[in-house]
Each structure stands twice: as structure tokens, then as C-alpha cells.
N, C-alpha and C positions, 0 to 999 in steps of 0.2 A: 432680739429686739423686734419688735410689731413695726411694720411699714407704717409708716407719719402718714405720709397722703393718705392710702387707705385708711386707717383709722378715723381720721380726723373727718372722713366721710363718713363711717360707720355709725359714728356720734353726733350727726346732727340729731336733732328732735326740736325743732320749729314750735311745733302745735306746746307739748308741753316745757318749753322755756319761757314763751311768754305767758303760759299758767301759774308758772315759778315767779317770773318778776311779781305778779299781780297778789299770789299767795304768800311772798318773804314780804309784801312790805304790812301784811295783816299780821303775818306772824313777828315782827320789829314792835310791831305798837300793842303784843300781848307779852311783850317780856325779852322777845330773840335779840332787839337790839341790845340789851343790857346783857346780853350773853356773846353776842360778838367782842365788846369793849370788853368782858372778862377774857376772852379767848385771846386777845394780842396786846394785853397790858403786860409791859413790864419787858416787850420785846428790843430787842437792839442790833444794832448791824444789819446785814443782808438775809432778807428773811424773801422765800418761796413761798406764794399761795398758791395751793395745788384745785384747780376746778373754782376759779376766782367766781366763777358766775358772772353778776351783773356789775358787780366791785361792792358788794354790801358790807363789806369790812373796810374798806379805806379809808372810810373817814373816823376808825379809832385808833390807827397804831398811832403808839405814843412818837415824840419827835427823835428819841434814840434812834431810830430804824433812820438807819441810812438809805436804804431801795428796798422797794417791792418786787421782787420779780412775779407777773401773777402769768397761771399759764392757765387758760382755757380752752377748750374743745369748738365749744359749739360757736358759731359764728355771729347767731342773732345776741348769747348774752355778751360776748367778748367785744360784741360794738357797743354794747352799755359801757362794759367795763372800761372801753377807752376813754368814752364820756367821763365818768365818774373819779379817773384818775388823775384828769385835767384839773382837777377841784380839791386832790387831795393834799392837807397835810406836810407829804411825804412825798419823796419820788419814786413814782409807781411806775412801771415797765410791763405794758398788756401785749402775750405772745399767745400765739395759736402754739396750741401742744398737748399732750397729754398725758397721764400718770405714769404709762408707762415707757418714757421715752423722755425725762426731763429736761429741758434746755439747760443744762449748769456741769458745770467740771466735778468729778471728785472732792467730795470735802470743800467744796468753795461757798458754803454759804452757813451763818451762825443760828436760822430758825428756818421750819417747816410751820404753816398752817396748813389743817383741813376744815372746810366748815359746811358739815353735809354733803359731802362726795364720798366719803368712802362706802357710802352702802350703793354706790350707782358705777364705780371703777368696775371694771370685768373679771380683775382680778387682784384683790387686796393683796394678796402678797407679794404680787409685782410690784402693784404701785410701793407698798411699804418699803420693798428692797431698795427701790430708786430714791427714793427719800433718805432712806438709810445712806445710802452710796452720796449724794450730792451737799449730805449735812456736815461740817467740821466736828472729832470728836470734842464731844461736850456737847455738839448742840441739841434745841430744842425742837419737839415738834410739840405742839401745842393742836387739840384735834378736840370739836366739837358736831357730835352727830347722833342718830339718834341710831337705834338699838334695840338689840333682840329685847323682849320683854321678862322680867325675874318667872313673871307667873306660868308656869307649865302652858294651860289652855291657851293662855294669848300666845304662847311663843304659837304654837300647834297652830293656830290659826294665819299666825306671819306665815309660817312656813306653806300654811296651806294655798295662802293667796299670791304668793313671789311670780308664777310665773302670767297670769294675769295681772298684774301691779307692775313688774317689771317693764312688761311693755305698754304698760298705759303713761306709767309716770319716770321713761328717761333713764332706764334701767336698774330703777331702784331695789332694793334687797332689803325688805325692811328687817328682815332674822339673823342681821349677821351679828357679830359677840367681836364688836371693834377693839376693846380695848386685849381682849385675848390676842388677836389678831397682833396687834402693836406691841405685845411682849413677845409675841412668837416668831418676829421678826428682828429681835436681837435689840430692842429699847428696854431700856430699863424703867419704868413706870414708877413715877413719881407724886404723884397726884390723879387722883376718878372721882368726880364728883357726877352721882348718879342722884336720877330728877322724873316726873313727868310733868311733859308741858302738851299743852291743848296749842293746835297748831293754829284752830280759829272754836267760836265759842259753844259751837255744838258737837266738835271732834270728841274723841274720845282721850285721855294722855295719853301720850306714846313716849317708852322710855327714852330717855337721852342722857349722851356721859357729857362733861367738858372736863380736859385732861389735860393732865404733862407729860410728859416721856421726854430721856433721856440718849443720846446715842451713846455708848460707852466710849 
């Protein structure tokens, strides 16, 4: 297990979090909000959001959910997110933490979200284990993010710009193959609804799934 304080130092990124608030609420009003409300409809009970961000999901899970537990890294969006969870809905619980070190017991909780964290985790299959480990079987993870591209040349291109990208945009990975990833960690995949969305109106699409997966 990764030391908590060092990490949760490792993971600041100041400069690009408040580039994120300012670019999610452009990309909400091109279609991403109606992709969050898809992403935590139909959820219930004790559900974890893994890399909460600013709290840009809490104001869709339905009234089923009984808590949120949201665990965040960076400090500048986790004081949004405590903002935003004062207003939610639902009762939302905003904790410093990070993918690889979850705050929750074994099997103690009935849903997993991710919503654009998994290409910026350091290591997806860490984080996936812990998800794996802290969900009751049955539950769900429910995981919306965006993704290697079908097309040979663009993937080739992802791949070419990862470690310049990486550290301009908060450790992002835009060539990783999430949904591969979430079967390879022992979920049973349930649903891939694969998409491209223009993140603002002169980007280019960049692939994205919104998913279900199962824990057995």
C-alpha cells in the first residue's frame, strides 16, 4: 500500500485543477452533464466516487443512494467538492484519499463511480483492485472516461504525446483501453457504450466509454 501523506502530496496539480473546473463546466453544457446523470442513474445504497473532483456528479444520484462517500486527492478541487456537497441531494462525505488506498472496509459498499480518473490514476490496476476489494459482491462500478482511440493512427498519436500530456494535464493517460482494464481486474462487464465527444467546439472527438461492470 502507497504512503497516504506522500501521495496525496505527489498529487497536487494547482495550475491544472483549476483548468479542469473551468474546462468540465464547458464540457457539462456540450453534453458531459447528461453523461454524468447517465453514469449514477439507477444507483442505491453506499456508493464511492473515486477522484470526486469538484463534486460534478452530485447533483444527479438519484434519492436511492443513501451516502456518497467521495475520496479526492487534490486539495484545491476537494474544497469545491465540500462546497458542492452541502447542496446535494444526498448525503455526501468529501475525504482526502486516493485510488490506491481507499477509505472503506472490505465489501462495505453497494456502488463504485469513476468519472474521468482513470486515465490520470498511476496505476489502473491498483486502483481497479481496491474498488474491486471495498465493493460487496454484486456490486456495481459504473465508470465513465475517455479512451484509447478505435483508430490505429490516433491511438499512435495518444501514445506518442502521453508523456508530454501527462504532465501538462494532471497525469493524464489519454491511450489507456479502460474497459479492458475493468475486465482484467476480475469485473464482469456489463454494458460499453462507446462515443466521441468534442470536449469544447473546436477540439477534435476523443473516444469515451460510459459502462457497467460487475464485481462477481
Amino acid at each position: 500500500m502507497l504512503d497516504l501523506a506522500m501521495t496525496l502530496e505527489e498529487l497536487q496539480h494547482p495550475r491544472f485543477a483549476r483548468y479542469y473546473v473551468r474546462l468540465a463546466a464547458v464540457m457539462d453544457r456540450r453534453g458531459a452533464a447528461a453523461h454524468r446523470a447517465q453514469l449514477v442513474a439507477g444507483l442505491s445504497g453506499r456508493v464511492i466516487e473515486i477522484g470526486a473532483g469538484h463534486g460534478g456528479n452530485f447533483a444527479y444520484y438519484p434519492p436511492a443512494v443513501t451516502e456518497v462517500l467521495a475520496v479526492e486527492p487534490d486539495d484545491h478541487l476537494r474544497g469545491l467538492a465540500t462546497v458542492a456537497a452541502a447542496s446535494a441531494a444526498v448525503p455526501v462525505r468529501v475525504v482526502a484519499g486516493h485510488a490506491d488506498a481507499l477509505p472503506a472496509a472490505d465489501g462495505s459498499l453497494d456502488a463504485a463511480v469513476t468519472s474521468l480518473v482513470l486515465c490520470t490514476v498511476p496505476n489502473p490496476a491498483s486502483a481497479l483492485a481496491e474498488i474491486h476489494r471495498v465493493l460487496a459482491p454484486g456490486g456495481r462500478l459504473r465508470f465513465y472516461e475517455h479512451v484509447r482511440s478505435g483508430h490505429r493512427l490516433l491511438a499512435a498519436l495518444q501514445d506518442a504525446v502521453v508523456p508530454v500530456w501527462s504532465r501538462a494535464a494532471g497525469g493524464c493517460h489519454p491511450n489507456r483501453d479502460t474497459a479492458a482494464a475493468v475486465a482484467a481486474a476480475g469485473f464482469t462487464l456489463e454494458h460499453v457504450e462507446r462515443f466521441g465527444f468534442r470536449a469544447a467546439a473546436l477540439a477534435p472527438p476523443v473516444a469515451h466509454i460510459l459502462g457497467t461492470a460487475r464485481r462477481p
